[in-house]
C-alpha positions as CSV (number, residue, x, y, z in Angstrom):
1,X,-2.6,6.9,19.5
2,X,-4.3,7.8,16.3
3,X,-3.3,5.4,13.4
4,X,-2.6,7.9,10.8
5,X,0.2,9.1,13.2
6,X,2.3,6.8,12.1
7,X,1.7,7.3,8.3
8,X,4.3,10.3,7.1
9,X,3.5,10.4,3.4
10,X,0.8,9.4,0.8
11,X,1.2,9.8,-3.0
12,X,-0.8,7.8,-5.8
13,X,0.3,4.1,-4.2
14,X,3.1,5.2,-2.0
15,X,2.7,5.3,1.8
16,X,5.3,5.6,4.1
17,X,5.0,4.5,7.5
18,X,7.9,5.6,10.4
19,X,7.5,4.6,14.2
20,X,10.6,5.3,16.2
21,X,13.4,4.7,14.4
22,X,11.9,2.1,12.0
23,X,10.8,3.4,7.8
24,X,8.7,1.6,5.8
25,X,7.2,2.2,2.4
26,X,5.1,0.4,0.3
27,X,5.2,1.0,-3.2
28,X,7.5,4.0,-3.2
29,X,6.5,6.8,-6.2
30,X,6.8,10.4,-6.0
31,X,9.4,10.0,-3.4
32,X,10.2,13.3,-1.8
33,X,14.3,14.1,-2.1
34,X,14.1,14.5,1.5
35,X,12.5,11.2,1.8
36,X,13.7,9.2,5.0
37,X,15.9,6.2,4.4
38,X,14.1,2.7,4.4
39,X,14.5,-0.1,6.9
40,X,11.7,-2.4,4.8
41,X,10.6,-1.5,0.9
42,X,7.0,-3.5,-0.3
43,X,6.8,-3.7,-3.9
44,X,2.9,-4.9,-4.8
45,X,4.2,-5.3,-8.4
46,X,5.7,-4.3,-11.2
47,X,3.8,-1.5,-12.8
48,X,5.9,1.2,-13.2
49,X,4.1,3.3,-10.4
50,X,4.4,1.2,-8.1
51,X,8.3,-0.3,-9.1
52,X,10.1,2.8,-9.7
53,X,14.0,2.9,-9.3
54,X,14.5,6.4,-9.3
55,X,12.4,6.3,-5.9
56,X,13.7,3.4,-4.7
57,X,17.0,5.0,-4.8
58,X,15.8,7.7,-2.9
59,X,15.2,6.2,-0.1
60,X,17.4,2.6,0.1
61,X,20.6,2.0,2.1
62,X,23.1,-0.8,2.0
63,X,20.8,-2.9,4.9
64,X,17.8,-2.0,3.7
65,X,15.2,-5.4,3.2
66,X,12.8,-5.9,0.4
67,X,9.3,-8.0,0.1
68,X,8.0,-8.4,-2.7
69,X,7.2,-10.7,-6.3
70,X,9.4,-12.8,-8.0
71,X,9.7,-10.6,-11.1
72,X,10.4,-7.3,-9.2
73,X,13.2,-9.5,-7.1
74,X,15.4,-10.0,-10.4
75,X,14.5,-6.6,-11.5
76,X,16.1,-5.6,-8.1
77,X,19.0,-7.6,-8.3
78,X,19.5,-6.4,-12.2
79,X,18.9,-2.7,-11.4
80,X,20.9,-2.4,-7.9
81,X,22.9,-5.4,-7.9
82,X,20.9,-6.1,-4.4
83,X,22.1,-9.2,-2.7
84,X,19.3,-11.6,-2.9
85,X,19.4,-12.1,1.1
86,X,17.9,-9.1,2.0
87,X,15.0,-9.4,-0.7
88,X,11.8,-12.0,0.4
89,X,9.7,-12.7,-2.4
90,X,5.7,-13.2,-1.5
91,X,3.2,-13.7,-3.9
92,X,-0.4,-13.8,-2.5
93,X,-0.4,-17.2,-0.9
94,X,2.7,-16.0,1.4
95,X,2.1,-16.7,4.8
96,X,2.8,-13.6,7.5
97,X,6.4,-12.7,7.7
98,X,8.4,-10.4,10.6
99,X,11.2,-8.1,10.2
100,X,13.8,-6.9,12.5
101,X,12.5,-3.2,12.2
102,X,9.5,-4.6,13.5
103,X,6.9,-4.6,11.1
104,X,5.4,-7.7,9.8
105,X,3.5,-8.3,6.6
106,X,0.6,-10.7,5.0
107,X,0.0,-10.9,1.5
108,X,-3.6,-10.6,0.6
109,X,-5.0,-11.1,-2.9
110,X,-5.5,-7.8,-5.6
111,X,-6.5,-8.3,-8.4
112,X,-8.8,-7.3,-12.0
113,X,-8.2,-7.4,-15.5
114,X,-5.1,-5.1,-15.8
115,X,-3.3,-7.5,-12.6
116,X,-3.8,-11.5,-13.1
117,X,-4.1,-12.8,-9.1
118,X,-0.4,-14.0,-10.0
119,X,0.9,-10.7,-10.7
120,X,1.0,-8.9,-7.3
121,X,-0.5,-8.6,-4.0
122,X,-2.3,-6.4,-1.3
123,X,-0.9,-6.7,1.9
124,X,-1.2,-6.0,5.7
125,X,1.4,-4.2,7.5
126,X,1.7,-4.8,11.1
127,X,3.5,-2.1,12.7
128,X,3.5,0.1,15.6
129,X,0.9,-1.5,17.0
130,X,-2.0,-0.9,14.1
131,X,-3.1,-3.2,11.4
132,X,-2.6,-1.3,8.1
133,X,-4.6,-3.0,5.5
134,X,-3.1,-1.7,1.7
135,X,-5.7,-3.1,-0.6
136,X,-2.9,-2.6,-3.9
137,X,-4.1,-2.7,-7.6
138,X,-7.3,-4.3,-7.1
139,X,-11.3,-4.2,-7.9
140,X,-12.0,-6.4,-4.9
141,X,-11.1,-6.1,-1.1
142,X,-10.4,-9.3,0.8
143,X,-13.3,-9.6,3.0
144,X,-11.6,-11.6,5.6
145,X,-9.1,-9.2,7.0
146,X,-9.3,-7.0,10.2
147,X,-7.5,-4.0,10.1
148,X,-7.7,-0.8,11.9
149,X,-7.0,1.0,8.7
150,X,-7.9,0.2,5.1
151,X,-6.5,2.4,2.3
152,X,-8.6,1.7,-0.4
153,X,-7.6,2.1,-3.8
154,X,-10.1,4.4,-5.9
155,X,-8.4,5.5,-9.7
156,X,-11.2,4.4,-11.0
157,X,-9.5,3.7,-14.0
158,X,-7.4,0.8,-14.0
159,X,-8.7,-0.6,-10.5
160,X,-11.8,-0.2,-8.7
161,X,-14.4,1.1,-11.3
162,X,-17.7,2.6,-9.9
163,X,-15.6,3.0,-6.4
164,X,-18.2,4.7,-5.2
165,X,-20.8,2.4,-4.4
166,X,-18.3,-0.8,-5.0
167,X,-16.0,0.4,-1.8
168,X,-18.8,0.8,0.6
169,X,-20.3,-2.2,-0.4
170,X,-17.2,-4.4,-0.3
171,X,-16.7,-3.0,3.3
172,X,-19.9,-3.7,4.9
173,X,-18.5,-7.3,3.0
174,X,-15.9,-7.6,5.2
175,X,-16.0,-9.8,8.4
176,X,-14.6,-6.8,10.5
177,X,-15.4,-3.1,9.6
178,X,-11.8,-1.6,9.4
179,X,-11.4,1.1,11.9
180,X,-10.9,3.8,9.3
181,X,-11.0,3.8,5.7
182,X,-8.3,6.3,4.3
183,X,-8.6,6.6,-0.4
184,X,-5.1,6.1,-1.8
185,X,-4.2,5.2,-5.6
186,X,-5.6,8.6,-6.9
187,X,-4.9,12.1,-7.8
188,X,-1.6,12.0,-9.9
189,X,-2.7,10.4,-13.3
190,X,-5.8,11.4,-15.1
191,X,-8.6,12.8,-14.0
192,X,-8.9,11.7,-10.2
193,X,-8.1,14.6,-8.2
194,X,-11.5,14.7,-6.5
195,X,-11.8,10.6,-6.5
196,X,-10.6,10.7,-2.3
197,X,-13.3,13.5,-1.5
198,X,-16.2,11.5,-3.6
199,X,-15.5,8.4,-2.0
200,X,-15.0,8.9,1.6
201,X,-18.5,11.0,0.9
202,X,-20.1,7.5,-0.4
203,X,-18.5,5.9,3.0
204,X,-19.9,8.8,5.4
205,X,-23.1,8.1,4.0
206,X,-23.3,4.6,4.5
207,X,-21.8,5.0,7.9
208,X,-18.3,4.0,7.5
209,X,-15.3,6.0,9.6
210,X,-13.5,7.4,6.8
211,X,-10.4,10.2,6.4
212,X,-9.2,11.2,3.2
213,X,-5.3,11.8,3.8
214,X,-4.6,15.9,3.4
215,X,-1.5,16.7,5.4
216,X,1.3,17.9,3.9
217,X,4.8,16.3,2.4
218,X,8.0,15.6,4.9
């Protein structure tokens, strides 16, 4: 099975993964209304692109679970009166954590100037079988992760300046070269329609698998 089969939607920092009858997103922004409904909703952080309530309604139900910081957790509460049982707040140091729809996370650290290390996380979502490493706000990859798919934030902007060479580099880093590289975190705000193209063309030439992500919506 190829990875990205099980990865329905990219926009800016939202991906949704489905499998069966199991929904998660991370980071949901630029929901479509046709969105399917969650089973599991990571929030990185707080940034309004990444927490945004008029997406998160999109796509919650009443049994719907949550992982994510402390401060998005009261903001969750305050903004959908969401009963603190079905919310687990992480923070980088988290250890792994499973969930009845079948995925299973680990924090990683992300981090720069615009996101103290205490701010948010990256994290690795287990599910249907793949390892899906999402790198979050960050200008450095963990180097210790194995994944069969990295999506590797390139704005260029507020996270990850000079992505071009600082990606590849960070990758050949890594313990484990991830089975695919996919750029996410671009194209919505600014200037960075073309960021995905430039960088999976700095991977290819330094030999890493890489896809940039050009299906449509739902």
């Amino acid at each position: 099975m190829d990875p990205l089969e099980a990865v329905r939607f990219i926009h800016h920092g939202c991906i949704c993964f489905e499998h069966e009858d199991a929904v998660v997103y991370v980071d949901p922004f630029g929901v479509p209304d046709n969105a399917p409904g969650a089973d599991l909703i990571v929030i990185t952080h707080s940034h309004s692109d990444h927490y945004s309530p008029e997406d998160i309604q999109k796509v919650r139900k009443d049994d719907t679970c949550y992982a994510t910081t402390a401060e998005v957790a009261r903001l969750l509460e305050k903004d959908f009166g969401i009963d603190d049982d079905y919310i687990s707040v992480l923070s980088c140091e988290s250890p792994r954590l499973g969930f009845e729809c079948g995925a299973a996370l680990q924090p990683v650290p992300a981090e720069n100037k615009n996101h103290p290390i205490t701010f948010g996380f990256g994290v690795v979502v287990e599910f249907a079988g793949f390892r899906y490493y999402v790198s979050g706000d960050t200008d450095v990859l963990a180097d210790n992760v194995r994944c069969d798919v990295l999506f590797a934030v390139c704005d260029g902007i507020w996270n990850m300046p000079g992505y071009e060479t600082r990606v590849p580099a960070q990758v050949r880093a890594m313990d484990v070269c991830p089975g695919l590289v996919v750029p996410y975190h671009y194209g919505s705000m600014g200037d960075t329609k073309a960021n995905g193209a430039k960088l999976c063309a700095a991977l290819e030439a330094a030999g890493i698998p890489c896809r940039e992500w050009r299906k449509g919506l739902f």
